[in-house]
C-alpha positions in Angstrom: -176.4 120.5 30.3 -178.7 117.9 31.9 -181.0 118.8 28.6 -178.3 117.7 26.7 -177.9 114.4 28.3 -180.9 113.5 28.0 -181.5 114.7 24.4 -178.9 111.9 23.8 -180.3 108.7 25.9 -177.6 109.4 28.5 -179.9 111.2 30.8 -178.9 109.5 34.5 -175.2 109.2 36.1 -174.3 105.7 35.4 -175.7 105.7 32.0 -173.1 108.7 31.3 -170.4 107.0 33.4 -170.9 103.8 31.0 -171.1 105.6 28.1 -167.7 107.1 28.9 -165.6 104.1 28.8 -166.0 104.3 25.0 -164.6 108.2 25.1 -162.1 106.8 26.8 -160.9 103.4 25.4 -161.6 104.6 21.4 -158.2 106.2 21.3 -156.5 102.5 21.4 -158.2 101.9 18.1 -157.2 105.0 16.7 -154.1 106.8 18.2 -152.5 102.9 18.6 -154.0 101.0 16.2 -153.7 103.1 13.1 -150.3 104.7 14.4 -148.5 101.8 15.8 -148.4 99.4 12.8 -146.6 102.1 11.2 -144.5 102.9 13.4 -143.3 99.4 14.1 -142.8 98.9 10.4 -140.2 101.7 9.9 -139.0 101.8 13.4 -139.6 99.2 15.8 -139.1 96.2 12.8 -135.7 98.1 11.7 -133.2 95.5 10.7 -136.0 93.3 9.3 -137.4 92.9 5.7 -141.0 94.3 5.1 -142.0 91.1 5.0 -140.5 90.1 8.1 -141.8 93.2 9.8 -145.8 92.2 8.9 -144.9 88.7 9.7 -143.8 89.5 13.3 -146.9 92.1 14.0 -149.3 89.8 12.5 -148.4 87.3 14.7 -149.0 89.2 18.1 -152.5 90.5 16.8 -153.4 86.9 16.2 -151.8 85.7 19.3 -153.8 88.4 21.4 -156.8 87.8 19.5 -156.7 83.7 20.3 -155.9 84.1 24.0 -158.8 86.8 24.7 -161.2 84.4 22.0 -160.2 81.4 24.8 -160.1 83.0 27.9 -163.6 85.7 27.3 -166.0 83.0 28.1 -164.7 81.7 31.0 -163.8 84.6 32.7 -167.3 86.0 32.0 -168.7 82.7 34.1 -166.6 83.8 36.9 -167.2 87.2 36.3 -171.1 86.5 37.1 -170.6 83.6 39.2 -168.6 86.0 41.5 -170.1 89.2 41.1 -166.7 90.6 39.8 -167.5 92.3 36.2 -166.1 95.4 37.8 -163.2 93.7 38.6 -161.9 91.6 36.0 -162.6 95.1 33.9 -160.2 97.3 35.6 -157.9 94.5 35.4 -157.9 94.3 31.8 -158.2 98.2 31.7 -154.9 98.7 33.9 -153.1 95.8 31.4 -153.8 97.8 28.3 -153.0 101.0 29.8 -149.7 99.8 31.2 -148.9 97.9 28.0 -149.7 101.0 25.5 -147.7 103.4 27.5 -144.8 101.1 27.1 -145.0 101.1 23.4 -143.4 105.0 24.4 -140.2 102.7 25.4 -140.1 101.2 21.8 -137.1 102.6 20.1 -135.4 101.3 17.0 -134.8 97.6 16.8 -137.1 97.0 19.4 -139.6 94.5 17.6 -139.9 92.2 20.2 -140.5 94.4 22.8 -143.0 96.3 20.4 -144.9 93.0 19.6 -145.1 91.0 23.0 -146.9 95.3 24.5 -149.1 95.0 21.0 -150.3 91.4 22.1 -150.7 92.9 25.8 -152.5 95.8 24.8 -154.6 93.9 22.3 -155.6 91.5 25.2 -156.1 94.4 27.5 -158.5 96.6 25.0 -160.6 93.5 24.0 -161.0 91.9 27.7 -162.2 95.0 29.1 -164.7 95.6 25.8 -166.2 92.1 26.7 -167.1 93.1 30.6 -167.7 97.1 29.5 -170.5 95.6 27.9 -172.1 92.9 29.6 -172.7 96.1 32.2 -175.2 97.2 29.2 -178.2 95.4 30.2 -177.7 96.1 34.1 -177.4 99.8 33.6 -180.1 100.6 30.7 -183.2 99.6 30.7 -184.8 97.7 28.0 -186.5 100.8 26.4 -183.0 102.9 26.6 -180.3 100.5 25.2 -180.4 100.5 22.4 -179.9 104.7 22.7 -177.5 104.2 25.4 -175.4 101.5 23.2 -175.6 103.7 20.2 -174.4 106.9 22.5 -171.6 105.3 23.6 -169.8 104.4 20.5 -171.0 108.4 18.9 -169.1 109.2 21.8 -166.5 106.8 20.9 -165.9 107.9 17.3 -165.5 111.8 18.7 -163.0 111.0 21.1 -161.1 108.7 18.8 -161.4 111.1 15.7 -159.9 114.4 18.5 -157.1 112.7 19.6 -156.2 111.2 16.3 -156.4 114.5 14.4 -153.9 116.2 17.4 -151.3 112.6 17.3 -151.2 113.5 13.6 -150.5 117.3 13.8 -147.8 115.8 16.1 -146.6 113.1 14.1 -146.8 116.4 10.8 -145.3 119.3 12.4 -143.1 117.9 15.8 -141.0 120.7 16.2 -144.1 122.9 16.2 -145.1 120.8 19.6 -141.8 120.8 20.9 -140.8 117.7 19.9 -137.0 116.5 18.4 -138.9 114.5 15.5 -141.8 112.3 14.4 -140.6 109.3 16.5 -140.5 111.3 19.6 -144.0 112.8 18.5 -145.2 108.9 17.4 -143.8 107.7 21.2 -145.9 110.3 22.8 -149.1 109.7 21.4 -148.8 105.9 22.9 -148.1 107.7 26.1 -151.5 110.5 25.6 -153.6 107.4 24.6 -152.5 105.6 28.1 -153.5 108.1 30.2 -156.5 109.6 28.2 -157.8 105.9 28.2 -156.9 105.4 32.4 -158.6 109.2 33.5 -161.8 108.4 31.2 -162.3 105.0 33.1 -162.6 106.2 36.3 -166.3 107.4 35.7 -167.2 104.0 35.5 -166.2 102.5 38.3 -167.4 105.6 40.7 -170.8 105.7 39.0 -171.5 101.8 38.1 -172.5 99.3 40.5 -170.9 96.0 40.2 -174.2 94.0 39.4 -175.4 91.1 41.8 -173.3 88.0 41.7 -175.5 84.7 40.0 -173.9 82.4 42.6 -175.4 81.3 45.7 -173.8 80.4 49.1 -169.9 81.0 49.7 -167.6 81.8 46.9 -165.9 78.6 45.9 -162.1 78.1 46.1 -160.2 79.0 42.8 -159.9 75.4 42.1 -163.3 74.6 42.5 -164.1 77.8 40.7 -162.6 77.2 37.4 -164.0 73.4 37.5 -167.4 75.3 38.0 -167.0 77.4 35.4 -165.2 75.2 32.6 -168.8 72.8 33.4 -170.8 76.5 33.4 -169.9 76.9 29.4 -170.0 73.5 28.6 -173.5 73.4 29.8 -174.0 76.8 28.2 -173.1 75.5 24.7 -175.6 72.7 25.1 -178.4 75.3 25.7 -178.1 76.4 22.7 -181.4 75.6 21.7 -182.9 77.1 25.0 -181.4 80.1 23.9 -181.6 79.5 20.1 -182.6 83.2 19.3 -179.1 84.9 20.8 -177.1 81.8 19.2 -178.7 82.7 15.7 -178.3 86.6 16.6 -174.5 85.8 17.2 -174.2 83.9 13.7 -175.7 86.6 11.8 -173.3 89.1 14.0 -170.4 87.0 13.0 -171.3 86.9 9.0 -172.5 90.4 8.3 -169.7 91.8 11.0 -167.2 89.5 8.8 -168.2 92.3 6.2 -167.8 95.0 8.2 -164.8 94.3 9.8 -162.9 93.7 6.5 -164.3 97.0 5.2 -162.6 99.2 8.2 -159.5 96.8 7.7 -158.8 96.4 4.1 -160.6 99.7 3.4 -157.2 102.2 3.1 -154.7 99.3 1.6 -157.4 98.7 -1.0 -156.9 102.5 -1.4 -153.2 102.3 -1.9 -153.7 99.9 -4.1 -155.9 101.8 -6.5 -153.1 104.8 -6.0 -155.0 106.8 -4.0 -152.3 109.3 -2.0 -151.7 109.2 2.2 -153.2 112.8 2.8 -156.0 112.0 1.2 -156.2 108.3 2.9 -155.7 109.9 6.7 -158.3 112.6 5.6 -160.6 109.9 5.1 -160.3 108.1 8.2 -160.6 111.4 10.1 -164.1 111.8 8.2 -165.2 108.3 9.4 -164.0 109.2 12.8 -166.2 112.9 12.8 -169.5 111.1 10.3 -170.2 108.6 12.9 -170.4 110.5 16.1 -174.0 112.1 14.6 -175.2 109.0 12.6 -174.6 106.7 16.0 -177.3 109.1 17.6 -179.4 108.8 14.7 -179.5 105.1 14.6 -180.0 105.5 18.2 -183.4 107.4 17.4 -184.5 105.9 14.7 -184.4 102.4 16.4 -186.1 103.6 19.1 -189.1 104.2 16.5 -188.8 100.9 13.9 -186.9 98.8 16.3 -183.4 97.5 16.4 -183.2 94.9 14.0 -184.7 97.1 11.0 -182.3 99.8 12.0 -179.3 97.2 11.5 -180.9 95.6 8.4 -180.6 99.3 7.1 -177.5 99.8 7.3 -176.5 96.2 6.2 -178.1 97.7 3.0 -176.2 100.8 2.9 -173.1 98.9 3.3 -174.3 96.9 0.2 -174.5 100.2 -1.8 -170.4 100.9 0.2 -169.4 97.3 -1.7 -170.5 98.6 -4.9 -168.8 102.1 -4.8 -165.6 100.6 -3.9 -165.4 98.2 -7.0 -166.0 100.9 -9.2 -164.1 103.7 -7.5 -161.4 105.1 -9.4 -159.8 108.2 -7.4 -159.9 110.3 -4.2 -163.6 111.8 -4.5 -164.9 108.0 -4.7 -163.1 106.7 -1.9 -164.6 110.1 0.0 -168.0 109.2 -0.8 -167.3 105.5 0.1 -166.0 106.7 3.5 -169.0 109.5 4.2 -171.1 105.9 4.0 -169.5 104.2 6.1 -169.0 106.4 8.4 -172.6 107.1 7.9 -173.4 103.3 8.9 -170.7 102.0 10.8 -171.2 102.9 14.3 -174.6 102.9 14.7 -174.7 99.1 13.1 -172.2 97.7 15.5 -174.0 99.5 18.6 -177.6 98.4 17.7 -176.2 94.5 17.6 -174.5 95.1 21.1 -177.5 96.5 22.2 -180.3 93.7 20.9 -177.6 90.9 21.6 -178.0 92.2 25.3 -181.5 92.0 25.2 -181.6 88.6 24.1 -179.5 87.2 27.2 -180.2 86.8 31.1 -178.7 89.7 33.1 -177.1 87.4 35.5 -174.7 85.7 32.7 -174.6 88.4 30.8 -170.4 88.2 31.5 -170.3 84.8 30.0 -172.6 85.3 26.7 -170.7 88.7 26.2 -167.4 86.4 26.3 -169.2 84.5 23.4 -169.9 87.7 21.5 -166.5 89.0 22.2 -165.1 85.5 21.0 -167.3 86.2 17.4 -166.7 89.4 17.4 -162.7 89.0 17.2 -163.4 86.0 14.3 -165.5 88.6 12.4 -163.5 90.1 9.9 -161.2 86.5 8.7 -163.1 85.6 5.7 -163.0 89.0 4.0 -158.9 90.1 4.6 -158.9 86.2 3.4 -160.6 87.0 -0.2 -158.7 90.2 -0.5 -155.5 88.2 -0.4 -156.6 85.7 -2.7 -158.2 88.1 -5.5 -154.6 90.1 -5.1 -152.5 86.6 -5.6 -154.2 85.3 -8.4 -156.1 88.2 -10.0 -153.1 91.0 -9.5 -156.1 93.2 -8.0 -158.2 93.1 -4.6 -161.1 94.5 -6.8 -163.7 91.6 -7.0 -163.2 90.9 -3.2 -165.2 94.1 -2.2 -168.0 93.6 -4.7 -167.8 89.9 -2.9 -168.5 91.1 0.0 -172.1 91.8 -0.7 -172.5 88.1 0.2 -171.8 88.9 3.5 -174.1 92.2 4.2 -176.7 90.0 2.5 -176.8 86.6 4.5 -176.0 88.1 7.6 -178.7 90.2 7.3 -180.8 87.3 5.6 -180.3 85.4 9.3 -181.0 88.2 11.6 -184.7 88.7 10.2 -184.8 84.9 10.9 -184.2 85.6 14.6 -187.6 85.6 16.6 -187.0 88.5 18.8 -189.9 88.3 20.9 -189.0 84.9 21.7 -185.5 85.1 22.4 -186.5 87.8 25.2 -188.9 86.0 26.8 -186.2 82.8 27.2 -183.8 85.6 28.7 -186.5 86.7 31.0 -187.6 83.1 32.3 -184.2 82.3 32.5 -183.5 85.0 35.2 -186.2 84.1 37.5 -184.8 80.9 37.9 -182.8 80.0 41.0 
């Protein structure tokens, strides 16, 4: 088995204990976040107008997404100044696990309850993503991260895609599983992600050191602490030309992920749209789920030959090629193929730029710039659903938006060549032999 690991990048204990955290917190954006927004549309929301309903949920996902875009940053600071990424992890890991097992309590009617544990879970999920990985760059080292990054979401995609494929045999056939009916069967897959997401953590935090703390002398009291730390961003944000490189890395993450994220959101209404049936939809996603987990290694691989950045640029092209099958697509077998590609890309894209982002930062803040690339990560993916809306409203189709978004694939990845790798390592590395 050790064979295995290593064949993979994940050849030590706490490389396989960090890798982990992404078998056990994918099932939140599958089992919950393809399940739930159902479910609180023709359960949850019952009493309200469709319109209504999507109203209600949008607003918790964007509440979520503004608090954790706020507060990422600053906790991060703290997180560093006081040696505490562990900490403020399994804080957020215990709020989404507590809030996603609640959604079990949601019954009919229950849209507020159902919304105020979305926002909860929301924050929870994307608060403990932002410390999971600023553990990356204390963990790997420089030669293995970007094969340790690209491990952990392969494993990611596997776990997701398993647990999803048995919530929808539930969801399908619930008297076959002993349950009374789909809701029960929907309620209990909240319940399965909870846990499965809480027993896979633990690894983590028996195998991972908490890094050393970048503050000197006694902690500070909470007051002083926050004053510290609200100066320690501002301060950050004027170094942004100390640190050009990972500021321009971040810009090109937030265009060409803009693209990306719109793609995985948009990606099965745009299929209803075109009439394309739910079997054939779900099938789909399951696809994406299973392609991945061998294409994340492969990326993996082949960045450890080219390099990360080339490895990204080539699947910013491929996802070029994804825009121009799904403005001609037409039935089933198209939006197939389209999904084989990005499932072919997806993964191992997103876990190279987490990966090169890490490498472009000093280990001791790594907390507070992994805020930052939390804070662009959850902006990534406006623009896109934006255009989509727009080309539906006054066009009557969605259609031109996805051949639009070549614009995206092709000035993000236009930006990243512009960042000077070599560079932006050597300001992280003089940077952490500073007092």
């Amino acid at each position: 088995m050790s064979r295995v690991w290593s064949a993979i990048g994940l050849g030590r204990p706490e490389l396989r204990a960090w890798a982990l955290y992404d078998w056990a917190n994918s099932v939140f954006m599958t089992s919950v976040l393809q399940i739930f927004p159902i479910y609180f549309a023709r359960v949850a929301a019952h009493g309200l107008t469709a319109a209504q309903a999507t109203a209600r949920f949008g607003a918790a996902t964007a509440l979520a997404m503004a608090v954790i875009a706020v507060a990422s940053p600053l906790l991060g600071v703290v997180a560093d100044h006081a040696g505490a990424k562990r900490t403020f992890l399994g804080g957020f890991v215990l709020l989404g696990v507590a809030a996603t097992s609640g959604m079990a309590l949601v019954g009919p009617g229950d849209w507020r309850l159902g919304a105020a544990l979305l926002a909860l879970a929301n924050i929870g999920f994307a608060g403990s993503a932002a410390f999971y990985d600023s553990l990356l760059p204390h963990v790997a080292r420089p030669d293995e991260i970007d094969r340790v990054s690209t491990a952990g979401f392969a494993l990611g995609y596997l776990s997701g895609g398993l647990v999803l494929a048995v919530n929808l045999a539930w969801i399908e056939w619930p008297g076959r599983f002993g349950f009374a009916d789909s809701n029960a069967a929907t309620r209990a897959s909240f319940l399965a992600a909870a846990v499965w997401w809480l027993v896979f953590s633990v690894p983590l935090f028996r195998h991972v050191a908490e890094p050393p703390r970048s503050g000197v002398g006694a902690p500070p009291g909470l007051a002083q602490l926050l004053t510290l730390e609200l100066g320690r961003v501002g301060s950050t944000l004027r170094e942004v030309r100390r640190f050009r490189q990972a500021f321009l890395m971040l810009f090109a993450f937030l265009v060409y992920n803009d693209g990306i994220n719109t793609v995985t959101r948009m990606g099965t209404s745009y299929g209803t749209e075109i009439g394309i049936g739910q079997g054939a939809l779900l099938g789909a996603v399951l696809l994406i789920q299973f392609l991945a987990v061998p294409f994340s290694f492969l990326f993996g691989s082949v960045a450890a030959r080219i390099g990360a950045r080339p490895t990204i640029l080539l699947g910013l092209a491929v996802y070029v090629v994804i825009a121009g099958v799904g403005y001609f697509m037409r039935n089933a077998l198209h939006f197939f193929v389209l999904a084989a590609l990005v499932g072919a890309v997806m993964g191992g894209t997103q876990a190279l730029s987490r990966s090169l982002f890490a490498t472009l930062i000093p280990k001791a803040r790594s907390a507070e710039f992994f805020g930052f690339f939390g804070v662009f990560d959850k902006f990534a993916g406006i623009v896109g659903p934006a255009l989509f809306a727009a080309a539906a409203g006054r066009l009557g189709t969605s259609r031109p938006a996805i051949l639009a978004l070549v614009v995206f694939f092709v000035a993000g990845g236009l930006v990243l060549s512009r960042v000077d790798i070599a560079a932006g390592q050597r300001a992280a590395r003089e940077a952490e032999l500073e007092p």
